[in-house]
VMD Tcl script that builds the backbone (N, CA, C; Angstrom):
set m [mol new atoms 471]
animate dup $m
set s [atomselect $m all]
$s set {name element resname resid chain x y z} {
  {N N UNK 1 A -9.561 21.311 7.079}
  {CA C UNK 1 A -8.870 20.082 6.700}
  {C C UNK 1 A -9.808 18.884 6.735}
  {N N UNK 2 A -11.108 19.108 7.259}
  {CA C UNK 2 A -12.177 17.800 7.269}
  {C C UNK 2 A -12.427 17.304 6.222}
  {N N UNK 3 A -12.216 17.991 5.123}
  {CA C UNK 3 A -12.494 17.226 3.762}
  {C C UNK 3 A -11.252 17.084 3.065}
  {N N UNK 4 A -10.702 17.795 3.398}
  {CA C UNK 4 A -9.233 17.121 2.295}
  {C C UNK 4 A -8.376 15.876 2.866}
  {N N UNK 5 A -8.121 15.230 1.982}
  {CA C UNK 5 A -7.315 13.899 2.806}
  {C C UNK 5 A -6.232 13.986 3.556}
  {N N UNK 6 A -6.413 12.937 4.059}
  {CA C UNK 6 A -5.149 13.250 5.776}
  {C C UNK 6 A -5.516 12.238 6.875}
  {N N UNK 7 A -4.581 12.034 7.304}
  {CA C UNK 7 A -4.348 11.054 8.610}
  {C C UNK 7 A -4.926 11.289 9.533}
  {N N UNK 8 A -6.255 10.973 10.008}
  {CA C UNK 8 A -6.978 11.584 11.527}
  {C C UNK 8 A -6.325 10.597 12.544}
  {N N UNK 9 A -5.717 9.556 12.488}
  {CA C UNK 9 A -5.398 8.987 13.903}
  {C C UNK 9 A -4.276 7.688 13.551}
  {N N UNK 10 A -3.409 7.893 14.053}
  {CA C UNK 10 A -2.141 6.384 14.128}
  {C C UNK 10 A -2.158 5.971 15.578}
  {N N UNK 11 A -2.868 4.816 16.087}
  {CA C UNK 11 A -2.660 4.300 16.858}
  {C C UNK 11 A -1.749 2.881 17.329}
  {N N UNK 12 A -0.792 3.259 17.627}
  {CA C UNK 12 A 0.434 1.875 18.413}
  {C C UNK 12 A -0.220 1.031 19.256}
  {N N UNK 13 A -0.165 0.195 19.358}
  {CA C UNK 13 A -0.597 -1.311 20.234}
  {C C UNK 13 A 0.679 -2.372 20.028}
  {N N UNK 14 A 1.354 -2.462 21.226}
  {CA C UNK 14 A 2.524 -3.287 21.390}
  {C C UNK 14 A 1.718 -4.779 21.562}
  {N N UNK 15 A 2.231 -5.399 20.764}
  {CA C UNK 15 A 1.951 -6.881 21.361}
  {C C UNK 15 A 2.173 -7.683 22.459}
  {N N UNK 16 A 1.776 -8.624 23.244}
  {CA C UNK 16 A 2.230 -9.365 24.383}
  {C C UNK 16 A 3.587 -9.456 24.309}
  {N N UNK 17 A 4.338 -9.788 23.083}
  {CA C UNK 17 A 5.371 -10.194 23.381}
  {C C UNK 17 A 6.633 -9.233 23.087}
  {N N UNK 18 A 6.134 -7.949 22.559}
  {CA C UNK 18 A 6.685 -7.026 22.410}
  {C C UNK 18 A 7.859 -6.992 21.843}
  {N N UNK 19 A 7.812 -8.396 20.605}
  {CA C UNK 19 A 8.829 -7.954 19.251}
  {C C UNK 19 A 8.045 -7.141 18.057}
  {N N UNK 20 A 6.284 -7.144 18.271}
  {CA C UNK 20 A 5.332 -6.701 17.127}
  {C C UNK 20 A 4.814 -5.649 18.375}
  {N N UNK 21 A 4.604 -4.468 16.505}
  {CA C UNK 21 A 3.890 -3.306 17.153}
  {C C UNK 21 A 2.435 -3.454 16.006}
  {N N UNK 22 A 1.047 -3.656 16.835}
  {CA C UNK 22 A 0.074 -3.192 15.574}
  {C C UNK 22 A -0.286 -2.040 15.613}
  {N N UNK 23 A -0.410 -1.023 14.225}
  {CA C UNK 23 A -0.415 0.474 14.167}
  {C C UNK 23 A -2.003 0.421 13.163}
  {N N UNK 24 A -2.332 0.565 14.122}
  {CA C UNK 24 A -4.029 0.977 13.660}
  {C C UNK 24 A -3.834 2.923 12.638}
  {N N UNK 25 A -4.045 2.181 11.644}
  {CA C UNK 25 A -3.798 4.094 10.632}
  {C C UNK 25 A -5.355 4.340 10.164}
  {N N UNK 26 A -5.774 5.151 10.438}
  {CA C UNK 26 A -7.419 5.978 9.964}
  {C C UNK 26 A -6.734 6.986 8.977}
  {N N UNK 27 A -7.372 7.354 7.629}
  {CA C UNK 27 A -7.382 8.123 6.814}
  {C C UNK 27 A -8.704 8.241 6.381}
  {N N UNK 28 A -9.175 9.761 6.253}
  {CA C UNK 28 A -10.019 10.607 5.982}
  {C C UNK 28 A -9.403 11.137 4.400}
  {N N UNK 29 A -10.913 11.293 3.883}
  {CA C UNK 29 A -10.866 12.275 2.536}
  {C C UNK 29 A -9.909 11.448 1.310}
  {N N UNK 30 A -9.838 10.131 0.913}
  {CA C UNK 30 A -9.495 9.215 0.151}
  {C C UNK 30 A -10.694 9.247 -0.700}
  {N N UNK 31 A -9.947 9.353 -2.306}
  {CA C UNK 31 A -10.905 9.322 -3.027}
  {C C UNK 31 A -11.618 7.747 -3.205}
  {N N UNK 32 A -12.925 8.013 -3.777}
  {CA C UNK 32 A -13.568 6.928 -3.579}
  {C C UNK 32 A -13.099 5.734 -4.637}
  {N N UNK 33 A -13.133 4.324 -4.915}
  {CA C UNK 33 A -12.547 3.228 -5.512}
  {C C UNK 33 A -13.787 2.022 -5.397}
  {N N UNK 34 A -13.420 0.968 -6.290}
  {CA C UNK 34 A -14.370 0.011 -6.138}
  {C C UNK 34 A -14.625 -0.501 -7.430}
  {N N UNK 35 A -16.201 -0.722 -7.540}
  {CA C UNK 35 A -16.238 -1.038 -8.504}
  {C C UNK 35 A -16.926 0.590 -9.740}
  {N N UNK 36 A -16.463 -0.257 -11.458}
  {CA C UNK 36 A -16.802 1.232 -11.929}
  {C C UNK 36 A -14.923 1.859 -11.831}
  {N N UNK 37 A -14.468 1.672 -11.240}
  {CA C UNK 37 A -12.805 2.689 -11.755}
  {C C UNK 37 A -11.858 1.408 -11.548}
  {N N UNK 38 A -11.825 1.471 -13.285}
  {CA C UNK 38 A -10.617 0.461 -13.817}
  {C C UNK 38 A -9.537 0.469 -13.174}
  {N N UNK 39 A -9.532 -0.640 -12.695}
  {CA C UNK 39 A -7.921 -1.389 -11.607}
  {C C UNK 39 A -7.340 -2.529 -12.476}
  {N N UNK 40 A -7.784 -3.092 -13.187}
  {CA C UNK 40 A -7.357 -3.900 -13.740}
  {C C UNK 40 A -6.706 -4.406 -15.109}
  {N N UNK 41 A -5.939 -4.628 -15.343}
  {CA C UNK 41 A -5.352 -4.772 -17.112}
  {C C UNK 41 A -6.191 -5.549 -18.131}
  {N N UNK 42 A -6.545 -6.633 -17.583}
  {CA C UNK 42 A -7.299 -7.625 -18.653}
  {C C UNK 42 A -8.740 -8.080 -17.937}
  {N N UNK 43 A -10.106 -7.481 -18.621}
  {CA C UNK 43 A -10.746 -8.114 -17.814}
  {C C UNK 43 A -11.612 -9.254 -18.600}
  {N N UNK 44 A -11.799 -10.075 -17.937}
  {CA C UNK 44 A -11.875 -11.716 -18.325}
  {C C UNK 44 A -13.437 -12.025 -18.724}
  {N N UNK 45 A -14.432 -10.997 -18.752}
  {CA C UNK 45 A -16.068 -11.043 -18.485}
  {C C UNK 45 A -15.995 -11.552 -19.426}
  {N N UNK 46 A -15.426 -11.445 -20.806}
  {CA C UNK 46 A -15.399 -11.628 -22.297}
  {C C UNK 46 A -15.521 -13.165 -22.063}
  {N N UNK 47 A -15.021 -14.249 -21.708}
  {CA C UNK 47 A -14.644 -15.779 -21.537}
  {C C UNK 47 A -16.191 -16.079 -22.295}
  {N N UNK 48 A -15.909 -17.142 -23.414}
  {CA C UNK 48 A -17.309 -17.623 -23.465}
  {C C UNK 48 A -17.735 -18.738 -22.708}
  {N N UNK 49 A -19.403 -18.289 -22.214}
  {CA C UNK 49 A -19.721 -19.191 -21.218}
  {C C UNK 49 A -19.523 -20.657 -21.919}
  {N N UNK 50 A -20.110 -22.007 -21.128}
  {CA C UNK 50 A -19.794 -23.174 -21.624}
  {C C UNK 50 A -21.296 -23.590 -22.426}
  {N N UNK 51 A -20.871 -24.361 -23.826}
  {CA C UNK 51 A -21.803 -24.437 -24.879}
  {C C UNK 51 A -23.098 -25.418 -24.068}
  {N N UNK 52 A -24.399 -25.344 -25.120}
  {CA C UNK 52 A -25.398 -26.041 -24.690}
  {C C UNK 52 A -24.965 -27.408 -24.164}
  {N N UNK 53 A -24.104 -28.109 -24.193}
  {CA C UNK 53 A -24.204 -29.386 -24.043}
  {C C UNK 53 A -23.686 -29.776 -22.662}
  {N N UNK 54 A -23.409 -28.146 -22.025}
  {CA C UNK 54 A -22.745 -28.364 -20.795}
  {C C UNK 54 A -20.673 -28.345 -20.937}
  {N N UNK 55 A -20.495 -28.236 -22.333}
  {CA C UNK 55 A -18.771 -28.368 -22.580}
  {C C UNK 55 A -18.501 -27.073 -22.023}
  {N N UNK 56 A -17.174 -26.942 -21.534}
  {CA C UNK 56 A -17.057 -25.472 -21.546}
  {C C UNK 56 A -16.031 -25.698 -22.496}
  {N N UNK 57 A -16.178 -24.314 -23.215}
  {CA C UNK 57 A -15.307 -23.960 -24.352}
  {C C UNK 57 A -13.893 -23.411 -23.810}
  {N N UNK 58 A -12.946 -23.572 -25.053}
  {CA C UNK 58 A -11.495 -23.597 -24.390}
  {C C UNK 58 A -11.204 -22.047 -24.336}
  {N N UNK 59 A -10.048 -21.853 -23.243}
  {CA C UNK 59 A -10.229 -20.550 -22.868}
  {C C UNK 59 A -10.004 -19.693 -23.798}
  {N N UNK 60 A -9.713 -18.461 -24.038}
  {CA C UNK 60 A -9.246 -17.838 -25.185}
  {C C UNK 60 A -8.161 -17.606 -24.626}
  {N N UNK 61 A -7.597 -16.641 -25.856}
  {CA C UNK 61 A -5.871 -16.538 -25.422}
  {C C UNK 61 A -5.771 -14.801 -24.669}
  {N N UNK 62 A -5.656 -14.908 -23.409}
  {CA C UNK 62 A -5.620 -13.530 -22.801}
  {C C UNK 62 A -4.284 -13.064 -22.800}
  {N N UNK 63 A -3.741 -11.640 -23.359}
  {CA C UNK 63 A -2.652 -10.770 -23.191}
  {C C UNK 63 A -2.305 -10.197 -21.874}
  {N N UNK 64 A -1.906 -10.588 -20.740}
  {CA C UNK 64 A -2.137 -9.567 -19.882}
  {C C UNK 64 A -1.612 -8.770 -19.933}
  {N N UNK 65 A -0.472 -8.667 -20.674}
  {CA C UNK 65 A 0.344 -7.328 -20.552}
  {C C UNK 65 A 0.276 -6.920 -21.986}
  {N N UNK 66 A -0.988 -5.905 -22.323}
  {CA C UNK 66 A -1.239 -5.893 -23.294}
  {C C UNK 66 A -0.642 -4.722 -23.963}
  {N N UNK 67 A 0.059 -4.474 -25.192}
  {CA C UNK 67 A 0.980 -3.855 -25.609}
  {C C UNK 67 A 2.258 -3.617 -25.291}
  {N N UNK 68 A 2.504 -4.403 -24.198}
  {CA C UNK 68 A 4.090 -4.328 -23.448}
  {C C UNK 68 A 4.879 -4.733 -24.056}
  {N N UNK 69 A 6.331 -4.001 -24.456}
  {CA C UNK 69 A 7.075 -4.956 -25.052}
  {C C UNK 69 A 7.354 -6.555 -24.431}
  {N N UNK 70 A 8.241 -7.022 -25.462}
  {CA C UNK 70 A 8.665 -8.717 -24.796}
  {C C UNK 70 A 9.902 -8.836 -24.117}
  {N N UNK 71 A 10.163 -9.618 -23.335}
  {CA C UNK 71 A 11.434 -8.799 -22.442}
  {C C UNK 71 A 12.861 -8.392 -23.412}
  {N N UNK 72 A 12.888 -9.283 -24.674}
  {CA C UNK 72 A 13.862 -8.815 -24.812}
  {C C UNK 72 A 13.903 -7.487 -25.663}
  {N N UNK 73 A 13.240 -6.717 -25.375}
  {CA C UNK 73 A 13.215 -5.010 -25.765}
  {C C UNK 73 A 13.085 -4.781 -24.387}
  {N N UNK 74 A 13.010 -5.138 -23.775}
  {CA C UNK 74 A 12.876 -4.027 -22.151}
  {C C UNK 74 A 14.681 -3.685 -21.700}
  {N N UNK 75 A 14.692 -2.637 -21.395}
  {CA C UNK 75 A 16.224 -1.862 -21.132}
  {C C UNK 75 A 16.927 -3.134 -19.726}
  {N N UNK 76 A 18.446 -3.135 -19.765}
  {CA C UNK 76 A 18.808 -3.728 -19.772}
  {C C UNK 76 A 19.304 -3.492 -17.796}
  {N N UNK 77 A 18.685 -2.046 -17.824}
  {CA C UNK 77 A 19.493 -1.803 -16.347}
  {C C UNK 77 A 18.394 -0.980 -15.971}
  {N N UNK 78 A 17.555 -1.431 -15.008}
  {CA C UNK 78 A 16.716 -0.797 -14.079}
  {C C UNK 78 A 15.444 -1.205 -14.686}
  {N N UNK 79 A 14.917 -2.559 -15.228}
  {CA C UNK 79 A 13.538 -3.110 -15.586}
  {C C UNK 79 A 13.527 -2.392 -16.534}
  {N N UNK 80 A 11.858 -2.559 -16.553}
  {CA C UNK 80 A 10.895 -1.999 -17.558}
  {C C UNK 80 A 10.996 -0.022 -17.544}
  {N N UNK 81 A 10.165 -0.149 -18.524}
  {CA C UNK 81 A 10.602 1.186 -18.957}
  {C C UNK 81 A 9.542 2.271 -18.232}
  {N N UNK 82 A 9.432 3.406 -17.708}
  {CA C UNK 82 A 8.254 3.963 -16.498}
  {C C UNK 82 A 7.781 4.746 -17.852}
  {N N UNK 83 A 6.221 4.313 -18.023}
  {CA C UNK 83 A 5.235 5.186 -18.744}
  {C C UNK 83 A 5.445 6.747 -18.002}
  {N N UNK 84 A 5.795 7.729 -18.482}
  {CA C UNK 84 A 5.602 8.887 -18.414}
  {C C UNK 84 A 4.239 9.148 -18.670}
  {N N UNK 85 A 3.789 8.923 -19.735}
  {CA C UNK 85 A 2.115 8.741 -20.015}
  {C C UNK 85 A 0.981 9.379 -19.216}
  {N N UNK 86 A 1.299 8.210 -18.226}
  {CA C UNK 86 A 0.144 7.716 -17.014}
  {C C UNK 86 A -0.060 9.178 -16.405}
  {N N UNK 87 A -1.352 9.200 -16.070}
  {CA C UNK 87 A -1.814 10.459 -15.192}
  {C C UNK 87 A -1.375 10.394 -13.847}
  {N N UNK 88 A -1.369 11.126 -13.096}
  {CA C UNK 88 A -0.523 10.852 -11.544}
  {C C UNK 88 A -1.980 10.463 -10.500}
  {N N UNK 89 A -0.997 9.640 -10.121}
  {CA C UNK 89 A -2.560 8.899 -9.029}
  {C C UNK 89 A -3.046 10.075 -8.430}
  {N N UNK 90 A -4.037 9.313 -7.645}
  {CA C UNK 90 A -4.918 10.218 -6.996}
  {C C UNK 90 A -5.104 9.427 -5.879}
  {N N UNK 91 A -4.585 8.236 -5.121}
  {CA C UNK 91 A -4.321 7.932 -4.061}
  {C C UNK 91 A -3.154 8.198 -3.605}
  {N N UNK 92 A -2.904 8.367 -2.214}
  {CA C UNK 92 A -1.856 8.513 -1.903}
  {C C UNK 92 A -0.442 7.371 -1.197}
  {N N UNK 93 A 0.672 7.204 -0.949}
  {CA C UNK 93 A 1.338 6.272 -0.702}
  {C C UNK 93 A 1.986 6.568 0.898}
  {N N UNK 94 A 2.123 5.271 1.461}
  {CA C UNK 94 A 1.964 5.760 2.844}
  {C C UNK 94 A 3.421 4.988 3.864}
  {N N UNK 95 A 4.227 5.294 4.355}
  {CA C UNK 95 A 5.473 4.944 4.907}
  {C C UNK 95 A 5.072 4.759 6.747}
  {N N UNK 96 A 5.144 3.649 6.964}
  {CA C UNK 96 A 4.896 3.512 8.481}
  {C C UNK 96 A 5.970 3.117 9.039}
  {N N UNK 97 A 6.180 3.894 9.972}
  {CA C UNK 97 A 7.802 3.488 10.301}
  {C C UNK 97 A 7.599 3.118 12.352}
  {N N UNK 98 A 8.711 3.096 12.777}
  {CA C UNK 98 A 8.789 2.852 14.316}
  {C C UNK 98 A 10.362 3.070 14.165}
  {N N UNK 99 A 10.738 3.704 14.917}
  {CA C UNK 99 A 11.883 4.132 15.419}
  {C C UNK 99 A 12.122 3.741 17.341}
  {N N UNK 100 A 12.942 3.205 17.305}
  {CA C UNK 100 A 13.317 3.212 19.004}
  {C C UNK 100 A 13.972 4.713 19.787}
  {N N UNK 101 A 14.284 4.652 20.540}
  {CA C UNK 101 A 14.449 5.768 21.903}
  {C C UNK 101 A 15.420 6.767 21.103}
  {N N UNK 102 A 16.556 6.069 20.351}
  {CA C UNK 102 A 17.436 6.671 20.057}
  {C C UNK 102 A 17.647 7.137 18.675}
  {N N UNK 103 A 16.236 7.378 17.754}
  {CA C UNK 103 A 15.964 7.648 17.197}
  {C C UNK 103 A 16.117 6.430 15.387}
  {N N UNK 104 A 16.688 5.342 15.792}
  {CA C UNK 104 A 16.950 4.377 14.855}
  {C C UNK 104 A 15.230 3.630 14.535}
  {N N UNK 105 A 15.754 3.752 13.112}
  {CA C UNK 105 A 14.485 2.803 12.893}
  {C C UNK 105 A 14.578 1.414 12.741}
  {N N UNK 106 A 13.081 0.889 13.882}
  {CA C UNK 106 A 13.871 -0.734 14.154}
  {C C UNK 106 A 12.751 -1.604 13.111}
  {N N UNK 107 A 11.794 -0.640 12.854}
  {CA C UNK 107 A 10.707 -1.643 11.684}
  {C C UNK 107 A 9.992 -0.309 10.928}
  {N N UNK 108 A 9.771 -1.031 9.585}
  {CA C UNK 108 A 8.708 -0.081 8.288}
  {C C UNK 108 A 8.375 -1.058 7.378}
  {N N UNK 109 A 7.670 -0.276 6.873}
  {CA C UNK 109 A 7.008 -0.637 5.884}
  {C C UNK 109 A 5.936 0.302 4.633}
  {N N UNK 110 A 6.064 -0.110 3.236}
  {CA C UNK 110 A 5.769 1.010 2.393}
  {C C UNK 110 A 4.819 1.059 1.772}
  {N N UNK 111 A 3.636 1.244 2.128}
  {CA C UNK 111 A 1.861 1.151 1.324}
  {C C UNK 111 A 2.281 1.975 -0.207}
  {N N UNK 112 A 2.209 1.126 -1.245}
  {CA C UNK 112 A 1.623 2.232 -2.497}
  {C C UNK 112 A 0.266 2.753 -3.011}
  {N N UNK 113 A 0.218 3.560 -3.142}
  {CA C UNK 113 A -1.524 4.215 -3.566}
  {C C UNK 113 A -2.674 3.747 -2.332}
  {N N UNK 114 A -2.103 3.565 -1.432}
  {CA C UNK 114 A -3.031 3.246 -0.187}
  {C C UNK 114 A -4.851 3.985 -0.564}
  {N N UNK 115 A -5.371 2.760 -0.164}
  {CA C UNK 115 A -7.236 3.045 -0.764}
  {C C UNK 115 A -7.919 2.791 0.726}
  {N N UNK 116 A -7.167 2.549 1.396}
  {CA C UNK 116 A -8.443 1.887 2.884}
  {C C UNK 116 A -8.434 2.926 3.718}
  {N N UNK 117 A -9.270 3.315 4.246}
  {CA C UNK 117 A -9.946 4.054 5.053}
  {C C UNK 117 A -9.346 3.805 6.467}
  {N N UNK 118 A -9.354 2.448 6.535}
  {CA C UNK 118 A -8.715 2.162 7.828}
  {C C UNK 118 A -8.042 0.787 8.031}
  {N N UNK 119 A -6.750 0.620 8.840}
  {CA C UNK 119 A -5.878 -0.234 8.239}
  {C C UNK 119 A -5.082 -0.503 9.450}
  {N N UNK 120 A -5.103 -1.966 9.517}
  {CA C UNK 120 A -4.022 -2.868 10.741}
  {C C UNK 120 A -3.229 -2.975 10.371}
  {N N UNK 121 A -2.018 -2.744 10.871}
  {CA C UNK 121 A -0.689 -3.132 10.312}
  {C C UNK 121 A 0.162 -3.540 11.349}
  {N N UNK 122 A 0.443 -5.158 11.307}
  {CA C UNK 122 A 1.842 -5.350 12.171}
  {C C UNK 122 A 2.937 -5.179 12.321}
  {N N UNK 123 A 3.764 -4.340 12.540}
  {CA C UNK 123 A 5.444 -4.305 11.729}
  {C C UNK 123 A 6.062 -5.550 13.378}
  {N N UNK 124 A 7.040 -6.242 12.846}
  {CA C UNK 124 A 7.956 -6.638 13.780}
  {C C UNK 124 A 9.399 -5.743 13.708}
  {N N UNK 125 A 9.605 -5.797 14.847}
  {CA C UNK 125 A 10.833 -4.810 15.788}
  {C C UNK 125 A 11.798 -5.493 15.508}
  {N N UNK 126 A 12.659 -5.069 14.711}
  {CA C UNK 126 A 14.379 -5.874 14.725}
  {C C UNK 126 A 15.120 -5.994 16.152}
  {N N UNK 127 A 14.524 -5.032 16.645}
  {CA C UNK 127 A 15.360 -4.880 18.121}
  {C C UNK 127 A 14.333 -4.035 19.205}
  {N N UNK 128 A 14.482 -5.075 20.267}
  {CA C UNK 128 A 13.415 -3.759 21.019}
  {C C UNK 128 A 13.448 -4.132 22.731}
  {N N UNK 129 A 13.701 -2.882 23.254}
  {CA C UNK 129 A 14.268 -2.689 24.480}
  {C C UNK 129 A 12.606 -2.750 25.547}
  {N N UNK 130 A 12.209 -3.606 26.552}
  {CA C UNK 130 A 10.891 -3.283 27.437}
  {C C UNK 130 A 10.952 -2.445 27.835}
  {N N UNK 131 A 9.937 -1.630 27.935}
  {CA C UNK 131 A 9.847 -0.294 28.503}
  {C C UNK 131 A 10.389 0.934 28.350}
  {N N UNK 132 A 11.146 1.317 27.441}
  {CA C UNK 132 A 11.568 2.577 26.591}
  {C C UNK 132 A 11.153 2.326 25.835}
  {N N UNK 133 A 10.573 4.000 25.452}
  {CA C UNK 133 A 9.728 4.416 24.838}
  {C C UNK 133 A 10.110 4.850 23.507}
  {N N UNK 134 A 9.325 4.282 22.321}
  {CA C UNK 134 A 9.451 4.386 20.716}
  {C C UNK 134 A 8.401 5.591 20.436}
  {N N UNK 135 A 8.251 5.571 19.014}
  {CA C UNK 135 A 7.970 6.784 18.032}
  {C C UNK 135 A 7.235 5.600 17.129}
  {N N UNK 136 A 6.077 5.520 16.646}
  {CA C UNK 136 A 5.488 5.405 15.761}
  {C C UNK 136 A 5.063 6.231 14.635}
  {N N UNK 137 A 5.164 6.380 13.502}
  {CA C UNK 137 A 5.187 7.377 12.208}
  {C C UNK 137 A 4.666 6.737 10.794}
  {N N UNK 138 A 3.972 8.243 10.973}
  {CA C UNK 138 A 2.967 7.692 9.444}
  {C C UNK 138 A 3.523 8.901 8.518}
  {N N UNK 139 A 3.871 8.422 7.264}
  {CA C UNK 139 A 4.193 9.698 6.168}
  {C C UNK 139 A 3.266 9.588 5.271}
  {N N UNK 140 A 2.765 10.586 4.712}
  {CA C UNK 140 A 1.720 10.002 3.756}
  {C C UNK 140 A 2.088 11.307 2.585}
  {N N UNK 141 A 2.295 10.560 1.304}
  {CA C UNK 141 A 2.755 11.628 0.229}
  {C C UNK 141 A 1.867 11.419 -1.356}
  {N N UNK 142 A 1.968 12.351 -2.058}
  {CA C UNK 142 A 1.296 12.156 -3.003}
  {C C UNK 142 A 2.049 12.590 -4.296}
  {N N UNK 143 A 1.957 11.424 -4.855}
  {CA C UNK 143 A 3.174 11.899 -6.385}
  {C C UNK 143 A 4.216 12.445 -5.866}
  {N N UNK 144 A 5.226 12.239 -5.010}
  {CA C UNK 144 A 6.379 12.396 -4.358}
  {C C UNK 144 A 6.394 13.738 -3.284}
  {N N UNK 145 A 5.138 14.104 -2.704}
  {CA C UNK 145 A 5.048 15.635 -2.429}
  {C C UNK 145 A 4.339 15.485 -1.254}
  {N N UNK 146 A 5.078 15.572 0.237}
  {CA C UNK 146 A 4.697 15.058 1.449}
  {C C UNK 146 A 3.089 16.048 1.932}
  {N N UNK 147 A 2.341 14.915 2.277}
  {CA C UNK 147 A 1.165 15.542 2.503}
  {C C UNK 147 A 0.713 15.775 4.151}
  {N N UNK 148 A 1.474 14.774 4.809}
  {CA C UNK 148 A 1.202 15.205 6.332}
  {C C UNK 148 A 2.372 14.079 6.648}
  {N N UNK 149 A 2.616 14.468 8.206}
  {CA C UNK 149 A 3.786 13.178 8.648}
  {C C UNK 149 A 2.828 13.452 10.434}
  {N N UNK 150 A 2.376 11.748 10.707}
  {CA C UNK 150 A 2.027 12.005 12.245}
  {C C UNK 150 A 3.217 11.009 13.026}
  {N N UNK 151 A 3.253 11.474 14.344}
  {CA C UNK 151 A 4.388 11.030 15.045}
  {C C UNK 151 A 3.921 10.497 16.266}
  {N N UNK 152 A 3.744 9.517 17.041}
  {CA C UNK 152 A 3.151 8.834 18.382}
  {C C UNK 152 A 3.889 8.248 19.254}
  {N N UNK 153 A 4.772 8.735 20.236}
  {CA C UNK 153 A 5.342 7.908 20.876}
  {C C UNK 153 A 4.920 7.192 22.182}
  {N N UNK 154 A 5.332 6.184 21.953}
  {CA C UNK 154 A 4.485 4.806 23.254}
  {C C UNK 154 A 5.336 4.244 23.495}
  {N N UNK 155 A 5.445 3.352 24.964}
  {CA C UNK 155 A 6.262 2.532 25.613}
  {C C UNK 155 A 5.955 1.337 25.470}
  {N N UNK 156 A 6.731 0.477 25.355}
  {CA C UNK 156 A 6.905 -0.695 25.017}
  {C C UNK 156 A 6.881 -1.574 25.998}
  {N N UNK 157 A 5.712 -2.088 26.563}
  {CA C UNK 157 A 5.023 -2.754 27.376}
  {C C UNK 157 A 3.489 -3.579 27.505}
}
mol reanalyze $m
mol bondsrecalc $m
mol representation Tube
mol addrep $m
């Protein structure tokens, strides 16, 4: 499993005041990103620089949403329309949750296509009891198809 991607470590850190939990998440085997793999819709390098005289020339007219319909062709119930098209990522999407004693979840939160290697995350606690002990949880799935789930429980202190 050292090379295939996956969660090597979720670490909980309760805050002083113990309405925030920070969940330190490490992921291994994420494909690589940066520069070189298109993230972006419109890219702007094209702009002409500003003429000899020091003017800068007026901007051009950028599409960002280039070939998209205009809203009024977009369907009328549930947004825009989902490209079937698109190839299925190759990052994965990541659900951090905290659950209290009694198994309720009191904070989450939902990474899409998660790219970082390693990652702070504060969630605040809707509700949270000192000193009984929670569940911290990482799900991590790919194109809807669960790839690991880690589970950490720590006391709240």
């Amino acid at each position: 499993m050292s090379d295939q991607m996956h969660i090597e470590s979720l670490v909980p850190q309760p805050l002083p005041d113990l309405r925030r939990v920070t969940l330190n998440l490490r992921v291994v085997g994420l494909p690589p990103y940066g520069l070189g793999v298109a993230s972006c819709v419109a890219g702007l390098s094209d702009v002409p620089p500003a003429d000899r005289s020091g003017q800068a020339q007026p901007a051009p007219d950028v599409d960002l949403f280039l070939g998209a319909p205009s809203p009024a062709g977009l369907p009328d119930a549930g947004g825009p329309a989902v490209n079937d098209d698109r190839p299925p990522s190759s990052y994965p999407d990541v659900t951090l949750s905290i659950f209290d004693q009694y198994g309720n979840e009191v904070a989450g939160t939902f990474i899409v296509e998660h790219k970082e290697p390693e990652l702070d995350f504060t969630l605040h606690l809707r509700t949270f009891e000192p000193g009984a002990t929670y569940t911290a949880r990482a799900e991590m799935t790919l194109n809807d198809e669960i790839i690991q789930v880690v589970q950490v429980p720590f006391e709240l202190k």
